[in-house]
KOLROVEX-118156 format. One record per residue (C-alpha): x, y, z; residue in one letter; residue number from 1. Coordinates in Angstrom, 3 decimals. Layout:
[[X; Y; Z]; "a"; NUM]
...
This chain:
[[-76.053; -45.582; 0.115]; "x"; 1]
[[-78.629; -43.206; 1.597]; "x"; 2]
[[-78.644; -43.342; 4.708]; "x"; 3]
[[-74.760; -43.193; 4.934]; "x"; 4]
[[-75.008; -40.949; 1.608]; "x"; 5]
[[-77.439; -39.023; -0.096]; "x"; 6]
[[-78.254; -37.819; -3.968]; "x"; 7]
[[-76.290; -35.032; -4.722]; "x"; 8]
[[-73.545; -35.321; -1.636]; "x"; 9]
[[-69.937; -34.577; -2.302]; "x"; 10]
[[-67.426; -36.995; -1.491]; "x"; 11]
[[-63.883; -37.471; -1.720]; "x"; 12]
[[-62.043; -40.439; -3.058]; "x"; 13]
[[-58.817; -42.080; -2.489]; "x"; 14]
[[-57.365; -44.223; -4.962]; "x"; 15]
[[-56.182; -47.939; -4.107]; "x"; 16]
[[-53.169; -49.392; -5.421]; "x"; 17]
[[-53.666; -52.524; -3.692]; "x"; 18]
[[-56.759; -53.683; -3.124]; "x"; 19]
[[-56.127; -56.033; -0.671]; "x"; 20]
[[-56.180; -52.898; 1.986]; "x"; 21]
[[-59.857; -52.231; 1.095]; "x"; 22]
[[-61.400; -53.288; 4.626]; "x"; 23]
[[-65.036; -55.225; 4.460]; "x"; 24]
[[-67.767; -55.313; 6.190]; "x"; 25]
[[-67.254; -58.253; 8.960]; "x"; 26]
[[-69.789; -59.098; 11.066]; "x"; 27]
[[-68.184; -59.046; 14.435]; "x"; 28]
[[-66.384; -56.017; 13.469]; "x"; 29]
[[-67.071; -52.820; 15.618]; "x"; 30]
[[-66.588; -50.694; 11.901]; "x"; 31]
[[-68.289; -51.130; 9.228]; "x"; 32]
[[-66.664; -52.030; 5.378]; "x"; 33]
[[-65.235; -49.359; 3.622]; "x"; 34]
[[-67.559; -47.941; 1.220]; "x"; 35]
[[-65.938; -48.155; -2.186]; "x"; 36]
[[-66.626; -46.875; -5.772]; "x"; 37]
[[-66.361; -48.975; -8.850]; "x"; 38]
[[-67.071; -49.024; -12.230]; "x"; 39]
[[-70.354; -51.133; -12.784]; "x"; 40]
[[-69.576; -55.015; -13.507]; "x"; 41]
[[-72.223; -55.455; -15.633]; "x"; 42]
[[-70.949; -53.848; -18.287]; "x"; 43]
[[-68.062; -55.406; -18.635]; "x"; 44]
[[-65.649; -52.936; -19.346]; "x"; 45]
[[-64.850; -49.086; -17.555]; "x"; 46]
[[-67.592; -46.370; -18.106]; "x"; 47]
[[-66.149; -43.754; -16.196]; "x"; 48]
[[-69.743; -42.146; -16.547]; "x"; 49]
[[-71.709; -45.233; -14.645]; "x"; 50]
[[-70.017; -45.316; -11.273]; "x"; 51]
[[-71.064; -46.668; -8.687]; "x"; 52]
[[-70.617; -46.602; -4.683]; "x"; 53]
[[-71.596; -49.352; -2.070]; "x"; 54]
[[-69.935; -50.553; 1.261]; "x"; 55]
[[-67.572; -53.723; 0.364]; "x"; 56]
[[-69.171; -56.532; 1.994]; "x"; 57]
[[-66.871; -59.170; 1.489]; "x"; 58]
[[-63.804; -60.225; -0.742]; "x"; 59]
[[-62.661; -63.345; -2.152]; "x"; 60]
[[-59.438; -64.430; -4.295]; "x"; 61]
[[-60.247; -66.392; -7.600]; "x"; 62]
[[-56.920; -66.874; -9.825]; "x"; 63]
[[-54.873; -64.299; -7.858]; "x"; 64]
[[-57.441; -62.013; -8.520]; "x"; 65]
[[-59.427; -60.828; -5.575]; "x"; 66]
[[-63.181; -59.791; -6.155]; "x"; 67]
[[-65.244; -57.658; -3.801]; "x"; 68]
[[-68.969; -58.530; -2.738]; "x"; 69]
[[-71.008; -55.163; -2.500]; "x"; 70]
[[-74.635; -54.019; -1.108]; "x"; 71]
[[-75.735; -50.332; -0.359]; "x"; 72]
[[-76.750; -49.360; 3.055]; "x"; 73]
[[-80.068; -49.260; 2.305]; "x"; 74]
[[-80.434; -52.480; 0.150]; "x"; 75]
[[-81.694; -55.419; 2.217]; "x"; 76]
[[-79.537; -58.105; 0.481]; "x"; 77]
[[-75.685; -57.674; -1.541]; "x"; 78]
[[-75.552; -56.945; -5.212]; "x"; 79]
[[-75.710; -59.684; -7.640]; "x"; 80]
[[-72.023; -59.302; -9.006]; "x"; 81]
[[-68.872; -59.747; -8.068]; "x"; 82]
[[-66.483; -56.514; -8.382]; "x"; 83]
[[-63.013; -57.434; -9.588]; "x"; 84]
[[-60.348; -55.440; -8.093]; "x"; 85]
[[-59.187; -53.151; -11.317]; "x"; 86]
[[-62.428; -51.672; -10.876]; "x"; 87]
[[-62.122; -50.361; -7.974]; "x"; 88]
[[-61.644; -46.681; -8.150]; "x"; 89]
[[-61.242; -45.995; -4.653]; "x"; 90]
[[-62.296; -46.088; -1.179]; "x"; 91]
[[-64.219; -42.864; 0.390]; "x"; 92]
[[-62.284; -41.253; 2.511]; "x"; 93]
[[-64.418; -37.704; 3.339]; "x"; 94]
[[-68.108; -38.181; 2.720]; "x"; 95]
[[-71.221; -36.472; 3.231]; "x"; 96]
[[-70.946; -32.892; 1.907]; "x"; 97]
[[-74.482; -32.233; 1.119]; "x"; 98]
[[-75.800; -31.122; -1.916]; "x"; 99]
[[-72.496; -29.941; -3.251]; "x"; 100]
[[-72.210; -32.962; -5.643]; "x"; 101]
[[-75.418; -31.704; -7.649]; "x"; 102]
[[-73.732; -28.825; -8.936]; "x"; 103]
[[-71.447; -31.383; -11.002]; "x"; 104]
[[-74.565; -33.100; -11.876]; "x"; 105]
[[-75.971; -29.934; -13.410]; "x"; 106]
[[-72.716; -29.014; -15.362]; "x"; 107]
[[-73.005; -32.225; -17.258]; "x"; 108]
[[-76.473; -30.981; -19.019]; "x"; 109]
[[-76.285; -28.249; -21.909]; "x"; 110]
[[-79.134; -26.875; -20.562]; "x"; 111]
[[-77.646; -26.022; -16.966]; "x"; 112]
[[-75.089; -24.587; -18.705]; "x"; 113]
[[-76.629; -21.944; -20.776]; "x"; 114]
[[-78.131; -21.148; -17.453]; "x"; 115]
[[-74.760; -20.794; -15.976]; "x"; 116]
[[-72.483; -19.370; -18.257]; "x"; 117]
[[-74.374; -16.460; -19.488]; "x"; 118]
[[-74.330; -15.383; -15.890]; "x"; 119]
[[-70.549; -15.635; -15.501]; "x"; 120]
[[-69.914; -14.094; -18.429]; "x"; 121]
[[-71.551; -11.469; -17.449]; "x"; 122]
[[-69.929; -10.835; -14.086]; "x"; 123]
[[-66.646; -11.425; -15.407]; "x"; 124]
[[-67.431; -8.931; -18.417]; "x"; 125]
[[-68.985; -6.484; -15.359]; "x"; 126]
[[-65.958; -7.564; -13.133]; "x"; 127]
[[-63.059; -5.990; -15.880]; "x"; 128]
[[-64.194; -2.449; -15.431]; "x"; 129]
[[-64.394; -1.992; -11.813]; "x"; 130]
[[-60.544; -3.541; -12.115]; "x"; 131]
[[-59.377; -1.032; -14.199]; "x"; 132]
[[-61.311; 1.671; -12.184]; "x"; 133]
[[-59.903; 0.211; -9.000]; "x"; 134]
[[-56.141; 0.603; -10.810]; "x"; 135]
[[-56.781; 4.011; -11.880]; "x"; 136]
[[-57.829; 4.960; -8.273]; "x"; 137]
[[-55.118; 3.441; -6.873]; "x"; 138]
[[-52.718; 5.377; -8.799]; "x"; 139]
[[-54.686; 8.999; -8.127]; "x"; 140]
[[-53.928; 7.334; -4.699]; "x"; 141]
[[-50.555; 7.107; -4.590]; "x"; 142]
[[-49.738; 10.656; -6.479]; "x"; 143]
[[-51.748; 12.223; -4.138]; "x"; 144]
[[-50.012; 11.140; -0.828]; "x"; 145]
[[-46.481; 12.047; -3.551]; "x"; 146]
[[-47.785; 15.371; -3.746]; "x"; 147]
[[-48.678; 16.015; 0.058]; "x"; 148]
[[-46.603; 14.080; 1.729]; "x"; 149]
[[-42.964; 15.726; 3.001]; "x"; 150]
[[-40.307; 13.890; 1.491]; "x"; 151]
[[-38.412; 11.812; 3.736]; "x"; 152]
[[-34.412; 10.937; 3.737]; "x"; 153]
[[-33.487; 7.622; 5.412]; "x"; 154]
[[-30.508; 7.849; 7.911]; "x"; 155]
[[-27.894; 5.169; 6.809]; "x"; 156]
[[-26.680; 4.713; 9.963]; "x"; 157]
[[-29.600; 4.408; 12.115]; "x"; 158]
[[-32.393; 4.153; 9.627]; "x"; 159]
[[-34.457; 7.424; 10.735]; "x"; 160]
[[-36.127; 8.809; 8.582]; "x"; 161]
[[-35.591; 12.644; 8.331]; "x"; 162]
[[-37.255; 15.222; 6.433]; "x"; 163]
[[-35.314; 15.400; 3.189]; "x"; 164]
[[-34.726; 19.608; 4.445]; "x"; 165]
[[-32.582; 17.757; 7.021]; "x"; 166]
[[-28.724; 18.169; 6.848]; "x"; 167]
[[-28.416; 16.272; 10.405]; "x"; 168]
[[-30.388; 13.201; 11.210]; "x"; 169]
[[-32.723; 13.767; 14.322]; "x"; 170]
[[-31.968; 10.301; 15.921]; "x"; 171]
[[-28.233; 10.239; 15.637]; "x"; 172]
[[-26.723; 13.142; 14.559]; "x"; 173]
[[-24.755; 11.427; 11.447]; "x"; 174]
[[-24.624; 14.148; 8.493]; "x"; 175]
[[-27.886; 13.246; 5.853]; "x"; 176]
[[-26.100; 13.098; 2.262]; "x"; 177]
C-alpha cells in the first residue's frame, strides 16, 4: 500500500457487518476505494496471522455472495483473486501512524522479547521501592503538618474554621462546642 501506507505503520480497523457498505474504487469517483483488510484468498481458509490490506477496487455478486476485486497502491495491475466478503476484516478507518506498528512486529519474535522483558522487569522491580519510599514519605508528611499545625474547630453554623482554643467562632459569634 506504500505510498498510502508504509511497513511498520499503525492503523486502525473497523469491522464490517455488511459488506455491501465497503465503498470501491470507481473511476469517476472524486475518492478513492476504501482500503480494506482481509484474510488472504489463497489459502482458502482464515489465517489470522497472513493478513492482508489493499484498496477494494471493485465488487461483484456471485450466488448472493458479493466478492471484492483488490490491488495495492503501488501495484500496477489488481490482484489475481477474488476476496469473498466473510473475509473481510474491516475497512481502515485511521491510518498512517508511522512506525508504531513495528513494535507489534517485534513482540511476535522470542528474541525481541528477551530484549524487552528483562528491561521491564527490571524497572518494575526498581519501580516497587521508590513506591513504598514515596508512601513512607508521605506519611512523615502528613504527621509532620499533625504535629505543627494548630488544630482547627469547624463552625457548624457558618463553616469557619476556628482555632480549636476558640470558645466563640471568629466569623459569627455562635458558641464552638
Amino acid at each position: 500500500m506504500i505510498p498510502t501506507l508504509q511497513v511498520g505503520d499503525l492503523i486502525i480497523v473497523q469491522g464490517v457487518p455488511n459488506a455491501s457498505n465497503v465503498e470501491v474504487d470507481l473511476k469517476d469517483a472524486p475518492e478513492p476505494g476504501d482500503i480494506i483488510v482481509f484474510y488472504n484468498p489463497h489459502k482458502g481458509y482464515k489465517d489470522p496471522n497472513d493478513l492482508i490490506v489493499h484498496r477494494a477496487i471493485n465488487k461483484t455478486s456471485k450466488e448472493g455472495k458479493l466478492y471484492f476485486k483488490t490491488q495495492g497502491d503501488a501495484n500496477s495491475c489488481p490482484d489475481n483473486w477474488d476476496v469473498p466478503e466473510d473475509f473481510v476484516v474491516g475497512k481502515v478507518v485511521f491510518f498512517r501512524i508511522p512506525l508504531v506498528g513495528f513494535i507489534t512486529f517485534l513482540m511476535r519474535t522470542p528474541a525481541a522479547i528477551l530484549v524487552v522483558l528483562p528491561p521491564l522487569i527490571l524497572l518494575v522491580i526498581d519501580w516497587i521501592p521508590f513506591s513504598k519510599e514515596r508512601d513512607e514519605l508521605k506519611e512523615r508528611d502528613e504527621s509532620y503538618v499533625r504535629a505543627h499545625m494548630p488544630q482547627m474547630i469547624v463552625c457548624k453554623y457558618c463553616s469557619a474554621r476556628n482555632k480549636a482554643d476558640q470558645t466563640r467562632c471568629v466569623n459569627c459569634g455562635a458558641l464552638l462546642t
